[in-house]
N, C-alpha and C positions, 0 to 999 in steps of 0.2 A: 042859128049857128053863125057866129063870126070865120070871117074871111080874114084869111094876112098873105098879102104875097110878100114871099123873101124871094129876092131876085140874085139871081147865080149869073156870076161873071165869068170867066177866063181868071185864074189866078186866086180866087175864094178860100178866104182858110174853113176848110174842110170840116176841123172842129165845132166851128159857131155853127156852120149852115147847118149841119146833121143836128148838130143838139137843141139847136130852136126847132127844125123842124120834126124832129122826133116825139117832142115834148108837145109841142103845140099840136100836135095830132092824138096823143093820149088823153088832151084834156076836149077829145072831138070838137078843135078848130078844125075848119076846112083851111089846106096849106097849098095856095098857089107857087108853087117853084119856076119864077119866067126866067128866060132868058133872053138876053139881049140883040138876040137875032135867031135868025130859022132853023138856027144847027140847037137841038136841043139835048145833047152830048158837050158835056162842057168839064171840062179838067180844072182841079183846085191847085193851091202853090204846092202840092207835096205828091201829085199826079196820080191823085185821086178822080176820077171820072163819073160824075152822077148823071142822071138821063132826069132831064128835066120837064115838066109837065108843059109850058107852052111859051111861047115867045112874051114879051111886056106890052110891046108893041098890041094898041087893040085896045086894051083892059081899061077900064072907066072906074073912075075915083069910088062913081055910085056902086061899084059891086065889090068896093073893101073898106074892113074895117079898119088896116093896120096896114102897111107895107113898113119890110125888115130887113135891115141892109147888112149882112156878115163881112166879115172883114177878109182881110188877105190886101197886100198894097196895091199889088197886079189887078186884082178885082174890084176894089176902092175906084182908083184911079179909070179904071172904063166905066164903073157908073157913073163919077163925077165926070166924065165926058157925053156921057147917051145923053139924047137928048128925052127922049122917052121917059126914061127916069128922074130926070131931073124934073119935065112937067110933073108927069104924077105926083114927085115929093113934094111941087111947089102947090098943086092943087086940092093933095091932102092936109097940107098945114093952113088952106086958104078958108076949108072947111072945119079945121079944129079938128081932121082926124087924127087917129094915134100913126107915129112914125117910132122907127127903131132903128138905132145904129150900134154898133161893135168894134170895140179892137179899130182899125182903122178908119171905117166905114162915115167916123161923125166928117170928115174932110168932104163925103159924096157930100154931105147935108150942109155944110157948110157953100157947096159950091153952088146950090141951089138957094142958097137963103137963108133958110130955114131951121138951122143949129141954136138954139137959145142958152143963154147966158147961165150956164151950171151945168155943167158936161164934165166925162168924163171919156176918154181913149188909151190907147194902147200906149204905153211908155213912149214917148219921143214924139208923137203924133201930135200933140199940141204947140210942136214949134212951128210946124206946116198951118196952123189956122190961126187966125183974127180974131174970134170970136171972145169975148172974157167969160171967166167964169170957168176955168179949168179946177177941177176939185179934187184932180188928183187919184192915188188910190184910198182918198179917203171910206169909199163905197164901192161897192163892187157893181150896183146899178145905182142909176140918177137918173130922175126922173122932173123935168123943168118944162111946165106946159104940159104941153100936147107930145114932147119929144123926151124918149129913152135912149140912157145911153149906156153901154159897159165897158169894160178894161180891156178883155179879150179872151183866147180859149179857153184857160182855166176857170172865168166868169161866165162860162154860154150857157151853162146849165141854169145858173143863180138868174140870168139874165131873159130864159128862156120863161123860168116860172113865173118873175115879175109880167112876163106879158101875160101868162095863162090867170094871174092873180088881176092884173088891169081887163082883161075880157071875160073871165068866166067865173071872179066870184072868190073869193076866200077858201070856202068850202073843197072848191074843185083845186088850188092852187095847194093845202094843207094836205088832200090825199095822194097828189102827185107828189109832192116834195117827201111824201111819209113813203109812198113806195120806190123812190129816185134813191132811197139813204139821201136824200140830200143838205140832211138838218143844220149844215154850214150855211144852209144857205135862207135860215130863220129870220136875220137881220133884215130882208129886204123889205 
């Protein structure tokens, strides 16, 4: 069974984190939800409050397959500061693991390194990064390497299945998306 930690900041848009991790648990991924320090009560930008499974602090590259970063600015901006997170990202991209970013999120990835050239973020989010290769809403997920990336809330879903589709198989991403009604989200 594959492993993703999505890491839940102070300020999380609430949409992405719930939709990826909703998703990625139907298609029975195991879903680390860290947080960034001891308090594992952590409020989104629209004060939403999820209780989250364990601090990030600790967690070794070796026991994930994927770490996934939801968006929200407030929450971006404290992962692109932790320091914890930023190793992690720097030492799952060192290994070729899978990384994910959202909506604001590719800025954390950016801040670490590790954002590769064909990305895509949230409207306006690309004036804040250096990186080239902004694609715009040409796609609703891109996918460059080893790193994913999406537009924002109304993409979590689309963006949720590409990872169940990158970890568990066509198969398993066809009957989630057939039970999700999500056949918008076919292109990916």
């Amino acid at each position: 069974m594959s492993c993703v930690l999505v890491s839940i900041a102070e300020g999380f848009e609430e949409i992405e984190a719930i939709a990826i991790i909703d998703v990625l648990r139907r298609a029975d991924i195991e879903v680390i939800m860290g947080t960034l320090n001891e308090h594992l009560m952590v409020s989104g930008a629209h004060g939403i409050t999820i209780h989250a499974d364990r601090p990030v602090k600790g967690l070794s590259v070796d026991e994930l397959d994927m770490i996934v970063l939801p968006g929200g600015w407030r929450g971006t901006k404290a992962l692109a500061a932790d320091v914890n997170i930023q190793n992690l990202l720097k030492a799952m991209d060192a290994k070729g693991k899978a990384i994910g970013a959202i909506c604001a999120a590719p800025y954390a990835l950016e801040a670490a390194g590790v954002l590769k050239e064909g990305y895509t973020c949230y409207p306006g989010i690309e004036d804040e990064l250096t990186t080239d290769g902004f694609v715009g809403d040409k796609h609703a997920v891109v996918e460059s390497g080893n790193v994913m990336t999406s537009r924002g809330p109304g993409t979590a879903i689309c963006f949720a299945l590409a990872i169940v589709k990158k970890l568990s198989g066509n198969e398993t991403y066809e009957r989630l998306r057939g039970g999700l009604l999500a056949d918008y989200c076919a292109s990916i």
